[in-house]
N, C-alpha and C positions, 0 to 999 in steps of 0.2 A: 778037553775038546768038547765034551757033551756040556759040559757049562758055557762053555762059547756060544754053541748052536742054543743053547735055549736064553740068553739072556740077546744073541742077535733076533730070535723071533719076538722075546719082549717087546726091542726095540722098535722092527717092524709093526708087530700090530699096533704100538701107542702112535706109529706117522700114519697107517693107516683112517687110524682114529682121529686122529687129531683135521687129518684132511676132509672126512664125512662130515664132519662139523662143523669145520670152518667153511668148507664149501657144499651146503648141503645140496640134491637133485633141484636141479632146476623146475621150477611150479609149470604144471599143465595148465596156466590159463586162460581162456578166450574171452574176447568180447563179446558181449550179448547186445546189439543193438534193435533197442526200442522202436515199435512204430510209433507216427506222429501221434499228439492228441487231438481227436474226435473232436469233428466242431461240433456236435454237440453238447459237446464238453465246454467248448472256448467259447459258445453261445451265451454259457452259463454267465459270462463277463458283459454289459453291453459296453464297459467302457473302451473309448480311441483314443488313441495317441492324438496330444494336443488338444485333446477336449477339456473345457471348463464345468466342474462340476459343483455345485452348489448344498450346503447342508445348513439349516437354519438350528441358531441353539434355541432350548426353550424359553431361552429371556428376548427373543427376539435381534439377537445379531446371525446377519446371514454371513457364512464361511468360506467363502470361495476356495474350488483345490483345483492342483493343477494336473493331469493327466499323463503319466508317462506309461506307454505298453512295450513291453519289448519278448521276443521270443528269440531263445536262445538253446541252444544244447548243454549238459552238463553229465559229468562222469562218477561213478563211483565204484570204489574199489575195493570189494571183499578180501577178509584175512589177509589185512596186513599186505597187499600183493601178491597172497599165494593162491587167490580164489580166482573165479570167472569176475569182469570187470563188465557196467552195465554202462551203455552209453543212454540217454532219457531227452524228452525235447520239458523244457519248460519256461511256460506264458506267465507274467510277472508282470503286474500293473500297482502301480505307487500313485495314490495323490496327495500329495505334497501341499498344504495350508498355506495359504498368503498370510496367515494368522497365528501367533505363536502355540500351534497345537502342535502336537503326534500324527507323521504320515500315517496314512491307512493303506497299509503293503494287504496286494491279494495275487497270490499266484496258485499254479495248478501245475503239477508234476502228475506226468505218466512214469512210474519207475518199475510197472511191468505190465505186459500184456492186457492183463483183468484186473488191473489196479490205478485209479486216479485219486490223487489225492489233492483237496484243492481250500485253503486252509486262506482264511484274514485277519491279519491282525491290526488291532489299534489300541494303542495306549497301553501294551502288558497283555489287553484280552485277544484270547485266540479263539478262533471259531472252525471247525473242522465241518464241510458241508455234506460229502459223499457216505463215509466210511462210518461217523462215528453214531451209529442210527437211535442209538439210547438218548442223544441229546438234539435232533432234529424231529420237530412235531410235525404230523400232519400236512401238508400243503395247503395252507388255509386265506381265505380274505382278512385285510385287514385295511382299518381307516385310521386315516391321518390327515386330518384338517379339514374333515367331511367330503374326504376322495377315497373313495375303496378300491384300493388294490387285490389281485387275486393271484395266486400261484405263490406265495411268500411262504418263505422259511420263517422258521421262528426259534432262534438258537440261545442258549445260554453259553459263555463262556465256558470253556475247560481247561484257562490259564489266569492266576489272581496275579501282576506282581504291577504297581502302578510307575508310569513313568513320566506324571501329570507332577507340578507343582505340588500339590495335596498328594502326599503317599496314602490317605485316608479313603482317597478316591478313584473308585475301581470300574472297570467296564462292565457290565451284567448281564447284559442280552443284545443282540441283533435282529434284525427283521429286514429282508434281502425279497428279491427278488428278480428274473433274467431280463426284466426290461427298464427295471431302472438304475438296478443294483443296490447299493445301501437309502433303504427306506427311514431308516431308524436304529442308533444307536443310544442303548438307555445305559445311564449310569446309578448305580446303588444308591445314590442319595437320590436319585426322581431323576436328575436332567437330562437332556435328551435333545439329541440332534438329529434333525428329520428331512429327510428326502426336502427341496426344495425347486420347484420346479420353474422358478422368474430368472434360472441361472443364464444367462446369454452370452454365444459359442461364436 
């Protein structure tokens, strides 16, 4: 009889077991929903939906792109599902080349309170403008075609990988600014595509 009673409690505790396991406590998680992003944040973009924007290369072809802005919500979900879940607004501008180049995607995520993150890329190169302060200099003037611009970023890439015909040909700097937006993008071997301002909308 005492071997009965102890090989039934075996039995018991491996269904016990077996059932914590399989069905473990259900996750404490809530959503954490973001406030919107700061227009002074969104300021940082001047581009609009539908607008034509124009970039000359340095051999003299001008590049026409096409404008798309869209702001949208998006979610993301810690551990697997078992964590708090962030709801974030994010502003997302594409322009899109009438020319067989690489769209220039630039968008700006809030994904928490004291946190924007607002990141361009073109061709492989990434450009981080907010957050990453080791690789943004000074807010400084800069001329390009005997126009001097003021309040411009001056960034170097922080992503190598090319997605240009020439894998040899890399993106290397930017020079931006909130009123016209891309001023100048230079490439490792010298060329260079520059704000163009005869572009008509």
């Amino acid at each position: 009889m005492k071997h009965l009673i102890q090989s039934f409690r075996i039995i018991v505790l491996s269904a016990l077991s077996f059932l914590f396991f399989a069905c473990p406590p259900k996750c404490n998680n809530q959503l954490i929903v973001i406030s919107p992003i700061p227009d002074s944040i969104l300021n940082l973009v001047p581009y609009v939906d539908g607008q034509k924007v124009c970039l000359k290369h340095s051999e003299g072809t001008q590049i026409v792109f096409d404008c798309s802005r869209r702001r949208h919500t998006e979610f993301d979900d810690f551990d697997y599902g078992c964590g708090n879940s962030i709801e974030f607004e994010v502003d997302r501008t594409i322009l899109t080349p009438e020319y067989p180049l690489p769209e220039i995607s630039l968008s700006i995520k809030k994904i928490s309170e004291d946190y924007v993150d607002m990141n361009l890329w073109f061709a492989g190169g990434n450009f981080n403008f907010i957050f990453y302060e080791n690789k943004v200099d000074t807010l400084l003037e800069y001329v390009i075609d005997n126009h001097i611009y003021i309040n411009v970023w001056a960034l170097k890439s922080d992503h190598y990988n090319s997605y240009l015909n020439q894998p040899e040909l890399l993106v290397d700097s930017l020079y931006y600014n909130a009123e016209y937006g891309v001023l100048r993008i230079k490439m490792n071997n010298g060329e260079t595509y520059d704000y163009d301002n005869s572009c008509k909308n």
